[in-house]
C-alpha positions in Angstrom: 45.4 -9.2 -8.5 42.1 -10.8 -8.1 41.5 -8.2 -5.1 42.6 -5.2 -7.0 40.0 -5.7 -10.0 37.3 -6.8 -7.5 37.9 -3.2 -5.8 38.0 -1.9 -9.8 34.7 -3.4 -10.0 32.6 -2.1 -7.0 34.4 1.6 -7.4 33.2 2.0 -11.3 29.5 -0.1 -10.2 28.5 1.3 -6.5 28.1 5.0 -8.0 26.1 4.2 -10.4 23.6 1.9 -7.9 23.8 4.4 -5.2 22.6 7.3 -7.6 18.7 8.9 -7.5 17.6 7.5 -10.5 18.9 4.3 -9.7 17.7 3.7 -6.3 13.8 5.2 -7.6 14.0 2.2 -10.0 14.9 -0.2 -7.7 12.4 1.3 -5.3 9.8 0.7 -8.4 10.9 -2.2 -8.8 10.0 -3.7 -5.5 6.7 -1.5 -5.3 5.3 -3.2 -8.3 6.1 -7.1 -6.9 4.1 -6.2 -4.2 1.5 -4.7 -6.6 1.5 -8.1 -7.9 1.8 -10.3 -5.0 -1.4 -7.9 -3.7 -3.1 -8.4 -6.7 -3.3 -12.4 -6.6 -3.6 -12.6 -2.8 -7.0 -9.9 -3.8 -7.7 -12.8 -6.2 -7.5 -15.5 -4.7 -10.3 -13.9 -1.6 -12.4 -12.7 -4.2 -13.6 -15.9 -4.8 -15.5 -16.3 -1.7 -16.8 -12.6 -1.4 -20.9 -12.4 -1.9 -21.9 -9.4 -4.6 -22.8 -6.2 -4.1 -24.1 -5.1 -7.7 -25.0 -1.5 -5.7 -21.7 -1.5 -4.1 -20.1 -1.5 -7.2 -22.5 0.8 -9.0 -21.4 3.3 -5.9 -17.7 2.8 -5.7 -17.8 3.7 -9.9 -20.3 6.8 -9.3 -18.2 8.2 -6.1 -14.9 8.8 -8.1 -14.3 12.1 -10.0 -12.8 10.9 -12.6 -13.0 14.7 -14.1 -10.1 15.8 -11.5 -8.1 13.0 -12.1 -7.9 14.0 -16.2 -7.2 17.8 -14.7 -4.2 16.1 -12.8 -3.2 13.8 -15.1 -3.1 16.4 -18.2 0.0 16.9 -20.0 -0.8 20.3 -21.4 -1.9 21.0 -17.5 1.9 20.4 -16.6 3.4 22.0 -19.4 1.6 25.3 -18.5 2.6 24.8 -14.8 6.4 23.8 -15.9 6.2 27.3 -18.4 5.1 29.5 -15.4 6.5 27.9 -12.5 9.9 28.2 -10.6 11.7 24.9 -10.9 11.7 24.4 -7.4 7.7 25.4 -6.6 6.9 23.3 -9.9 8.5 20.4 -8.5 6.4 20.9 -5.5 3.2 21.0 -6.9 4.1 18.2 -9.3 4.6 16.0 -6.7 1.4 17.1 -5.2 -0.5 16.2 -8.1 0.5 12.9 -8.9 0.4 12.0 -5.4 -3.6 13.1 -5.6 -3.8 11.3 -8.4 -2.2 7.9 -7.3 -4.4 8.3 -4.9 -7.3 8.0 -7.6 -5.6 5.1 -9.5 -5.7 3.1 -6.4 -9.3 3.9 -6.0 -9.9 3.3 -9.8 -8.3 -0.4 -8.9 -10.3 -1.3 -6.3 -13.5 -0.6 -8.3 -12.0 -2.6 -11.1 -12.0 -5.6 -8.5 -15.6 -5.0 -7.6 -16.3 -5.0 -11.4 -14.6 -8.5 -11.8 -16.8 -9.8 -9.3 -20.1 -8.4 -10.6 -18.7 -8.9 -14.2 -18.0 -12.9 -13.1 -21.4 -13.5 -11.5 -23.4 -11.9 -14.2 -21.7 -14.6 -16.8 -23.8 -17.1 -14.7 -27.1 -15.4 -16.0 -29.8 -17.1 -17.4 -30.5 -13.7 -19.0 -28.0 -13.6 -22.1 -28.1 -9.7 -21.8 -26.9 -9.9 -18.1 -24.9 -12.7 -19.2 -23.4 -11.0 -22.5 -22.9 -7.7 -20.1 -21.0 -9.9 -17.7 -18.1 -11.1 -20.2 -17.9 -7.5 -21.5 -17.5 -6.6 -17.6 -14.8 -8.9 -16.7 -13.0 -7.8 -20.2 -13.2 -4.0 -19.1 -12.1 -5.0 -15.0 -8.9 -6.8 -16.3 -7.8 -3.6 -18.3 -9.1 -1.6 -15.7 -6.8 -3.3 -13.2 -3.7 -3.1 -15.6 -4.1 0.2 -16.6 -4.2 1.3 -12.7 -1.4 -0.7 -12.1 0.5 0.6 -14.4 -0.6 4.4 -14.0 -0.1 3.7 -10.2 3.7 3.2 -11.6 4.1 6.3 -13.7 2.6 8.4 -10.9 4.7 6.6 -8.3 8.0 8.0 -10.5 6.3 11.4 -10.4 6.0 11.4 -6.8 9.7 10.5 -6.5 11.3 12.1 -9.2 8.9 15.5 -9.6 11.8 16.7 -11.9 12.0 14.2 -14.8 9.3 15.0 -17.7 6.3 12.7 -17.2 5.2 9.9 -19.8 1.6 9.9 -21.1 -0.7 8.2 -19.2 -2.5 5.1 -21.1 -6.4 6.3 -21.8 -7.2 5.5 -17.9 -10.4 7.7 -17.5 -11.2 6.3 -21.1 -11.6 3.1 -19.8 -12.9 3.6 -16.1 -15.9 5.6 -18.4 -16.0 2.9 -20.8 -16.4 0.0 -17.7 -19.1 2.4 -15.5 -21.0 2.4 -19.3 -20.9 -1.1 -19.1 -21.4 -1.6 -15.3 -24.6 0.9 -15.5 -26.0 -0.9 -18.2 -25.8 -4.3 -16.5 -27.7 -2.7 -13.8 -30.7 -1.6 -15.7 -31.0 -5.4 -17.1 -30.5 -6.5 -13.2 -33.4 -4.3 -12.3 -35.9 -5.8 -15.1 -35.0 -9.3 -15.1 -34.4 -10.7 -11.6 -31.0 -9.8 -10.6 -27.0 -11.9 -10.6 -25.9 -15.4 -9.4 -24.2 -14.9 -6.3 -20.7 -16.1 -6.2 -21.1 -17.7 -2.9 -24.2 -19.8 -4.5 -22.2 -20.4 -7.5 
């Protein structure tokens, strides 16, 4: 008896595991823990890295963050999926969001560059550069979740070209919104005697 509902069990359960959508979320799934586990080992090294404030003036300056909106546009897909064959929209879809993945991981690794610089300007005896700092680490942290979870969304996209996309959270909003911030630390730097270095901290 107990054998006969056992096999009940894993016939009505397997097919619904071993299906596409299933198996992309379960694929997710383990992306995004090692998203995570990346993101504290990332962390936990910071610490000890010496800052670049030109480094991270140039990693914020070298990303089009024009061409990610363009790939990243709803009313951009909806005129593709309007025009398109299923098939050769699926294509291209995929090719989009894997271009712009590609950006949101960029996007995260400036946000870590901007948690550094954000973290040694709080040590400032200039309360601009110091006031700019706090405002910097507040921008890197929502920086870093929203490319984490973009970087999700697009993932899905990638994998599943044919399921509608969801909007993107206001990504290139706030990459603009921290390189604002970032530039503006930068012209306080250059008039009153530079950051505290994290390794002298």
């Amino acid at each position: 008896m107990e054998q006969g509902i056992s096999a009940l069990a894993t016939a009505l359960i397997s097919p619904a595991l071993a299906s596409p959508p299933m198996i992309a979320a379960w694929i997710l799934v383990g992306i995004g823990c090692c998203v995570v586990t990346t993101l504290v080992y990332v962390a936990a090294r910071s610490r000890t890295r010496p800052i670049d404030l030109d480094q991270a003036v140039e990693a914020f300056r070298s990303l089009d963050i024009e061409a990610f909106r363009n790939l990243t546009d709803d009313a951009e897909e909806a005129f593709l999926r309007d025009r398109l064959p299923p098939g050769k929209f699926r294509e291209i879809k995929r090719q989009r969001a894997w271009a712009a993945l590609i950006y949101a991981r960029e996007a995260g690794r400036a946000a870590a560059a901007l948690a550094l610089v954000g973290q040694a300007a709080q040590r400032s005896a200039d309360p601009r550069i110091a006031a700019s700092g706090v405002q910097l680490a507040e921008n890197a942290f929502r920086l870093r979740l929203q490319t984490m979870g973009a970087g999700l969304r697009l993932l899905t996209g990638v994998l599943l070209p044919g399921v509608p996309s969801r909007s993107l959270p206001s990504l290139a909003d706030q990459y603009e919104q921290s390189a604002e911030t970032l530039f503006r630390l930068t012209r306080f730097s250059s008039r009153g005697g530079g950051l505290v270095s994290s390794e002298s901290a």
